[in-house]
MITORNU-159880 format. One record per residue (C-alpha): residue number from 1; chain; y, z, x. Coordinates in nm, 4 decimals, always signed. Layout:
N
> nr/kette/py/pz/px
> NUM/A/Y/Z/X;
...
This chain:
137
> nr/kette/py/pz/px
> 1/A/-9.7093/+5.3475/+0.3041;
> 2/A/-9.6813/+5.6637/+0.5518;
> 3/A/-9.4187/+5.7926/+0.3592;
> 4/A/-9.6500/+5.8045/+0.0508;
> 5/A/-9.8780/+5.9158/+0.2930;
> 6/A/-9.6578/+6.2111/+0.3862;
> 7/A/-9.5430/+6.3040/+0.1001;
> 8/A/-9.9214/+6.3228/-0.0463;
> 9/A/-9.9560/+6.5608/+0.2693;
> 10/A/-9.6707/+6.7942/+0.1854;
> 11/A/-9.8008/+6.8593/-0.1525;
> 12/A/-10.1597/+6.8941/-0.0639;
> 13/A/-10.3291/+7.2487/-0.1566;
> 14/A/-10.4262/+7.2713/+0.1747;
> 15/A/-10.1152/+7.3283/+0.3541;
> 16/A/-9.7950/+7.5831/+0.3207;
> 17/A/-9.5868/+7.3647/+0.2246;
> 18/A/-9.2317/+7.6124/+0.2787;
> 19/A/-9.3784/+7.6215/+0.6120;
> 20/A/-9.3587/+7.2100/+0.6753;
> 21/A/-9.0145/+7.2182/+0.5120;
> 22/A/-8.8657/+7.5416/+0.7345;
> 23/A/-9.0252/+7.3266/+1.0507;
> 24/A/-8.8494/+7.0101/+0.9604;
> 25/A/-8.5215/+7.2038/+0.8804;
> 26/A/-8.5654/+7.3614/+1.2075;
> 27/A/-8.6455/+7.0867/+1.4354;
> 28/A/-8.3197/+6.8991/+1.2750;
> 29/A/-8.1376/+7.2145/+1.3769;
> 30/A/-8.3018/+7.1338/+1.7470;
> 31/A/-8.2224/+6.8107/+1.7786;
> 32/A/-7.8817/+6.7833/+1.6683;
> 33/A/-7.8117/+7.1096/+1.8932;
> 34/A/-7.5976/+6.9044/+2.1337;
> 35/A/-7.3628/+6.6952/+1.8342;
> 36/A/-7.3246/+7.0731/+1.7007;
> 37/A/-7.2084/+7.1903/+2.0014;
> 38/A/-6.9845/+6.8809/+2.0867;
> 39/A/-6.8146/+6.9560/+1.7563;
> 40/A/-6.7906/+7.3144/+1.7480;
> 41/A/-6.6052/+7.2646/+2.0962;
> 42/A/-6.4203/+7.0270/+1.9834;
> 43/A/-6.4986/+6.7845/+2.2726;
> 44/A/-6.3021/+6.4459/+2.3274;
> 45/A/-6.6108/+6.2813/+2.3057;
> 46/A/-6.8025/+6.4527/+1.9701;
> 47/A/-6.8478/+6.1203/+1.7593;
> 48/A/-6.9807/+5.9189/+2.0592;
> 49/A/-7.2147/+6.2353/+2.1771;
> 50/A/-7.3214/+6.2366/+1.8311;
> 51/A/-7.3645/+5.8850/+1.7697;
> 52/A/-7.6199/+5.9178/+2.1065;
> 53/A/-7.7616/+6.2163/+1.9890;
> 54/A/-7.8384/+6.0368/+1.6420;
> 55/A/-8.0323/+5.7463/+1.7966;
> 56/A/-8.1316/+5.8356/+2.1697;
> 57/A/-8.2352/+6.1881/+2.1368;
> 58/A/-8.5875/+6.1800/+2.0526;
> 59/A/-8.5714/+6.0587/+2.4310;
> 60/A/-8.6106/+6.4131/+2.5515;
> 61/A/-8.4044/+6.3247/+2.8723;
> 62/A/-8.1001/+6.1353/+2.7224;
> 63/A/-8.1128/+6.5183/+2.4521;
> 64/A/-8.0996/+6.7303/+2.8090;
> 65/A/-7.8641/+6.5054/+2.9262;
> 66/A/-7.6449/+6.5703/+2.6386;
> 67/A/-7.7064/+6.9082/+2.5875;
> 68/A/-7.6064/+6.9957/+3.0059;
> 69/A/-7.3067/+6.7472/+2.9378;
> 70/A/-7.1318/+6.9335/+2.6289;
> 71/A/-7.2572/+7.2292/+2.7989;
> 72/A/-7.1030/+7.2090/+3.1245;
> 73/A/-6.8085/+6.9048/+3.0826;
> 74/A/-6.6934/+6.8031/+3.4210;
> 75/A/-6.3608/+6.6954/+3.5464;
> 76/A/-6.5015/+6.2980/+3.5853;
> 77/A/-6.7799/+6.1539/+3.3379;
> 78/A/-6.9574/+5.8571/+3.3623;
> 79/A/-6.7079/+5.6605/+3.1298;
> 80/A/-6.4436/+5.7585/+3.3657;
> 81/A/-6.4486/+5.3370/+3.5431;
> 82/A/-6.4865/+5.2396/+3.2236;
> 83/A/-6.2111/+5.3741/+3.0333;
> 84/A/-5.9435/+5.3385/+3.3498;
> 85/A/-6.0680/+5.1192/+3.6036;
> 86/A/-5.7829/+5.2245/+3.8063;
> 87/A/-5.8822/+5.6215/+3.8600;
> 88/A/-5.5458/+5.7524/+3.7176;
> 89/A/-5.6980/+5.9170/+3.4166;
> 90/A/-6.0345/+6.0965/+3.3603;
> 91/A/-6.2138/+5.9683/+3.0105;
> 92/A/-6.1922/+6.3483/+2.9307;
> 93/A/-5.8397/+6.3153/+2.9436;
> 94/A/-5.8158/+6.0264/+2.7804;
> 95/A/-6.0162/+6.1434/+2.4699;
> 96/A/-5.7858/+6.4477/+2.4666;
> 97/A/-5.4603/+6.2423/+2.4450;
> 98/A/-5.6074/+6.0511/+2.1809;
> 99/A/-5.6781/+6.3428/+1.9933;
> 100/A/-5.2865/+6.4685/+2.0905;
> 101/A/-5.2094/+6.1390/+1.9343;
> 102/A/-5.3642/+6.1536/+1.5754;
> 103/A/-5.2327/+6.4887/+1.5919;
> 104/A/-4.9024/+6.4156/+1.6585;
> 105/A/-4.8995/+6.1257/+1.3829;
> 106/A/-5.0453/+6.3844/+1.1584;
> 107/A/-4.7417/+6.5702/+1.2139;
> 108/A/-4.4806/+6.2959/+1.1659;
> 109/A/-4.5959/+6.2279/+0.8320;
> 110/A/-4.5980/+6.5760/+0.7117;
> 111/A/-4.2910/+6.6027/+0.8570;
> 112/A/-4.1678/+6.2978/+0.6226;
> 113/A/-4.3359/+6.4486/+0.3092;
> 114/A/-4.1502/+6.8000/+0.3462;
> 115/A/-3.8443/+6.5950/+0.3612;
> 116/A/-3.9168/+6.3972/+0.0779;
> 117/A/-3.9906/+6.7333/-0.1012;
> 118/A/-3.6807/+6.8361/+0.0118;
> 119/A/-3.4545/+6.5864/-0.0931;
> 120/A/-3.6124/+6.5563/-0.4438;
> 121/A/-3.5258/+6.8862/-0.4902;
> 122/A/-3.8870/+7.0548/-0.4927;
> 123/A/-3.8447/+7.2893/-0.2150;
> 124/A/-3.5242/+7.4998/-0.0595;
> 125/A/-3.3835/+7.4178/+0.2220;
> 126/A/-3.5200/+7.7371/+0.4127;
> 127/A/-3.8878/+7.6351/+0.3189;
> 128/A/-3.8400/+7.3469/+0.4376;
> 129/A/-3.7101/+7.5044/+0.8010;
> 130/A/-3.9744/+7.7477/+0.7339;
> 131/A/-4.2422/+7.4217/+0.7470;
> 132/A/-4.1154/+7.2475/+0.9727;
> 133/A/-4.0696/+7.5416/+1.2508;
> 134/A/-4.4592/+7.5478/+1.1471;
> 135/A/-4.5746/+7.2671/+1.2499;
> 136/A/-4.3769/+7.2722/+1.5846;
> 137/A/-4.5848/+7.5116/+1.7272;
């Protein structure tokens, strides 16, 4: 019922309705400022922050929060006891080697594949060097 409601609203005479639809668009661009961020940084944490972002940040403190924290990362977070009891690794660092990980597999099995290409005969033996010195750096 108040989506009818809205939608009757929106196409009223009695309103610009561009306007409404540039706000919306806008405010979306607002709150989702801190998951954009996360991502375009490339932060360990980006699905989680945006995962909070998605359902906590109409809670204008837990959006500042997130916003300071992709902002300004610091060396120990707040899942730091939680993802190594022990103190030996920071969750930053942790997120990063899991990222190094995927990476890394990523790797392997393009590695594989230019062999494969290699050995059926679909690429030379210096494009396959060629690739593979590629992907080593």
């Amino acid at each position: 019922m108040l989506i009818y409601h809205f939608i009757t609203f929106l196409i009223s005479d009695d309103i610009d309705t561009p306007l409404i639809i540039a706000l919306l668009l806008l405010g979306l661009v607002i709150y989702f400022w801190p998951s954009r961020v996360a991502f375009n940084k490339n932060h360990p944490f980006k699905n989680i922050i945006l995962i909070i972002n998605l359902f906590f940040g109409w809670t204008f403190l837990v959006w500042v929060g997130l916003l300071i924290y992709v902002y300004f990362p610091a060396r120990k977070t707040i899942l730091d006891p939680i993802i190594d009891p022990s103190g030996t690794m920071s969750a930053k660092e942790y997120g990063k080697r899991i990222n190094n990980l995927k990476t890394h597999s990523n790797k392997n099995r393009t590695l594989k594949e230019l062999y494969e290409l290699k050995r059926m005969g679909a690429i030379t033996e210096e494009e396959f060097k060629l690739e593979r010195n590629k992907l080593r750096k």
